[in-house]
C-alpha positions in Angstrom: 63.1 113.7 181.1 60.2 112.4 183.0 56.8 112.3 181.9 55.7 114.9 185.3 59.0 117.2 183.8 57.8 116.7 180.1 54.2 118.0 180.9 54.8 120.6 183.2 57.6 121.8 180.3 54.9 121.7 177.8 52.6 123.3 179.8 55.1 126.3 180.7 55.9 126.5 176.5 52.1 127.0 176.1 51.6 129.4 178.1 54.5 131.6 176.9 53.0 130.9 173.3 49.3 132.5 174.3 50.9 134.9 175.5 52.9 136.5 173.1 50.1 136.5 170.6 47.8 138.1 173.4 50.6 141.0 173.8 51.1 141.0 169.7 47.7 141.0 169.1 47.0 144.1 172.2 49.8 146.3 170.6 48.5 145.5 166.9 44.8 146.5 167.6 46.1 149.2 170.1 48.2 151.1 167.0 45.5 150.5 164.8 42.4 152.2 166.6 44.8 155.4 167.6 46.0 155.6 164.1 42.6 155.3 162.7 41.1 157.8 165.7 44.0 160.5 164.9 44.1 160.5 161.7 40.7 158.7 160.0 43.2 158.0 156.8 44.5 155.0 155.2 47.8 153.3 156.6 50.7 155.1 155.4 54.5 156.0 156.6 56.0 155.0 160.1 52.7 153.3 161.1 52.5 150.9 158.0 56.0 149.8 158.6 54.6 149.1 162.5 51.6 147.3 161.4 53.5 145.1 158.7 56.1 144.1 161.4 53.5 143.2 164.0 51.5 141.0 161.4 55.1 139.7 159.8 55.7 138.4 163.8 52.3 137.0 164.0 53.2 135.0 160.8 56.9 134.1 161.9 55.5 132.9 165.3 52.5 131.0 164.1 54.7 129.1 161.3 57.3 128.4 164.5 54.6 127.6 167.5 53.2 125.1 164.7 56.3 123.0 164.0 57.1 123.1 167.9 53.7 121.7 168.3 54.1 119.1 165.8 56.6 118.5 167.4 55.5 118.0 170.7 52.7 116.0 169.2 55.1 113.2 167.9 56.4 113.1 171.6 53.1 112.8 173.2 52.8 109.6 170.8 55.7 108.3 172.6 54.1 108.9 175.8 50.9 107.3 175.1 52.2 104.0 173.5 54.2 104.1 176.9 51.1 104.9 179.5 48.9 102.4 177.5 51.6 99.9 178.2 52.1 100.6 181.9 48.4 100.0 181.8 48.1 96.7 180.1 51.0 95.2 180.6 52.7 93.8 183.5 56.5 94.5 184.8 57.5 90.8 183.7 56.5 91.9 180.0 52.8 90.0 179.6 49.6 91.3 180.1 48.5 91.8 183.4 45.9 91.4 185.7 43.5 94.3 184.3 43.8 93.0 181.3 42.6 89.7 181.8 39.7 91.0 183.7 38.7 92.7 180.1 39.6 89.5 178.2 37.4 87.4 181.1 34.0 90.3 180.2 34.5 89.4 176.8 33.2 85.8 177.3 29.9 86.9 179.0 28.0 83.9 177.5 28.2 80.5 176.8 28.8 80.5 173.0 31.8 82.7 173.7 33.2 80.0 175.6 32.7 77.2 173.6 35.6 76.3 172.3 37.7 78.3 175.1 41.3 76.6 176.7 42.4 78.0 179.7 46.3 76.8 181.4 47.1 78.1 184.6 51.2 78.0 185.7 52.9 78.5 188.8 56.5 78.2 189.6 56.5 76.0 191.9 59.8 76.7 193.5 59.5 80.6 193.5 59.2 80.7 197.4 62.7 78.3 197.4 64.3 80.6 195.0 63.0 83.7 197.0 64.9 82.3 200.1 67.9 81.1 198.5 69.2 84.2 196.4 66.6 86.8 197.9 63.4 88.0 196.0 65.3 90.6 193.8 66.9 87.2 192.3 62.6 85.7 192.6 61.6 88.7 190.4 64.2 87.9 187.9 63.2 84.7 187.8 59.7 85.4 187.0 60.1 88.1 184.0 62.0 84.7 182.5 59.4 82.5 183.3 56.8 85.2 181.2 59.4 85.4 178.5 59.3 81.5 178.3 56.0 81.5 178.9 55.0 84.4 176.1 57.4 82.8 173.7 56.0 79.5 174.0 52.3 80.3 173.5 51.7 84.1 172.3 51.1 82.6 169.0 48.0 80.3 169.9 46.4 83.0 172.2 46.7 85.3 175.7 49.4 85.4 177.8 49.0 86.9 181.1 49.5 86.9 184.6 47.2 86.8 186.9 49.0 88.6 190.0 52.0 86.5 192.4 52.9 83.9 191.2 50.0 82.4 188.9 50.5 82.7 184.8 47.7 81.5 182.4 47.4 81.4 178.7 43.6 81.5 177.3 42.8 80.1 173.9 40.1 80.2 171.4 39.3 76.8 169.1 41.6 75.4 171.2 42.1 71.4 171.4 44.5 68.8 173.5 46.5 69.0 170.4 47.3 73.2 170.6 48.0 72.7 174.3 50.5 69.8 173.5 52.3 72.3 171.1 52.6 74.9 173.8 53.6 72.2 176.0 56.1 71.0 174.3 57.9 74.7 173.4 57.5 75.3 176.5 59.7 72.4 178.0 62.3 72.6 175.7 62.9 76.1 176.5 62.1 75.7 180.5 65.3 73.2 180.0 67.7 75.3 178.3 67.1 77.6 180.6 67.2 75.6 183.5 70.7 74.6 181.9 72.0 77.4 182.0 71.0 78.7 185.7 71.8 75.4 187.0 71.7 77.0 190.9 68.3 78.7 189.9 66.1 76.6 187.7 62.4 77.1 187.4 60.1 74.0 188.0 56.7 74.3 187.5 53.1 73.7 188.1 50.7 73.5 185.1 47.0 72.2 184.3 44.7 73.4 181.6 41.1 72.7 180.9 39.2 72.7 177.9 35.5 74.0 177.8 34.4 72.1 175.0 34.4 69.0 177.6 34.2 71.1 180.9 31.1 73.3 179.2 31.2 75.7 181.4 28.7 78.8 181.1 31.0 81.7 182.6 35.0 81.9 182.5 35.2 82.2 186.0 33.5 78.5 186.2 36.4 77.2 183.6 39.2 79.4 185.6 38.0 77.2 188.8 38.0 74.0 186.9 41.3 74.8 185.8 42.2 75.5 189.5 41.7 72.1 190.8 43.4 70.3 188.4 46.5 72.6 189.4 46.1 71.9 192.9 
């Protein structure tokens, strides 16, 4: 089921629920006041038994609508692990564009940058590969680039991609040292990849910058730096 099915299902459950405790609850205070007006005496015979099966439905149908709930509840976890996903993160399986425009406000100043790395990849034979086998096979490509690329340096800091074909890793404390780790992970996976999709290997483009020598005051002055060193 859908997410559109799964709400609209809910939704139609709900409104079943309210309203069999509005027509419970109409009938129960309905035999109530007519008992009490045409008789002014205590509840007692056929009318007892009515009013003790009415309240013994309310009881049934409150303990049932609660576990259904509960339920539903656990489901709408699902869903919003899910929806918080397809907001973050990108089809390849990184983070995506929005959320490296939140991880970019978070260096507002220059102390937050201080000891900020930035790497910026490309595949620089996409636009081959795209041509050659057709962009379904370009696509497929990329989502093993980001696994390469996420395995390689998730550990040291943020993996994302910033839309196309540009990929970038941001680090904090981050020195030539941690980028010649990632480096180095990286190309020993990039070539047993590339080993085994000998007609499609991935070849890339990759710079990074480090803004304890570039000391730039915003991100967006380190993602430039970073820029022309890939160009």
């Amino acid at each position: 089921m859908n997410d559109h099915a799964f709400i609209s299902s809910f939704r139609k459950k709900k409104i079943l629920q309210l309203s069999l405790f509005i027509i419970l609850e109409f009938f129960f205070l309905l035999f109530l006041v007519l008992y009490l007006i045409s008789s002014g005496e205590a509840l007692r015979g056929p009318m007892r038994i009515i009013m003790s099966c009415i309240l013994s439905g309310f009881f049934i149908l409150s303990i049932v609508f609660l576990l259904y709930d509960l339920k539903q509840l656990k489901k709408f976890s699902g869903f919003s692990k899910q929806w918080e996903q397809m907001a973050y993160i990108d089809k390849s399986g990184i983070h995506n564009r929005y959320s490296l425009d939140l991880l970019f406000q978070s260096y507002s100043t220059p102390e937050s940058l201080e000891n900020v790395g930035c790497c910026l990849f490309t595949i620089k034979n996409l636009e081959e590969i795209n041509k050659k086998a057709g962009r379904e096979a370009g696509d497929e490509v990329i989502k093993d680039f980001c696994n390469i690329l996420d395995e390689s340096g998730a550990k040291y800091g943020f993996v994302g991609r910033n839309g196309g074909n540009e990929f970038i890793i941001v680090l904090e404390n981050c020195t030539k040292a941690t980028m010649s780790l990632i480096y180095a992970a990286m190309d020993k996976r990039l070539h047993f990849y590339n080993e085994r999709h000998p007609q499609l290997p991935i070849k890339i483009n990759r710079a990074f910058t480090l803004n304890a020598k570039e000391n730039c005051s915003s991100f967006f002055g380190l993602l430039t730096a970073t820029y022309s060193k890939l160009q």
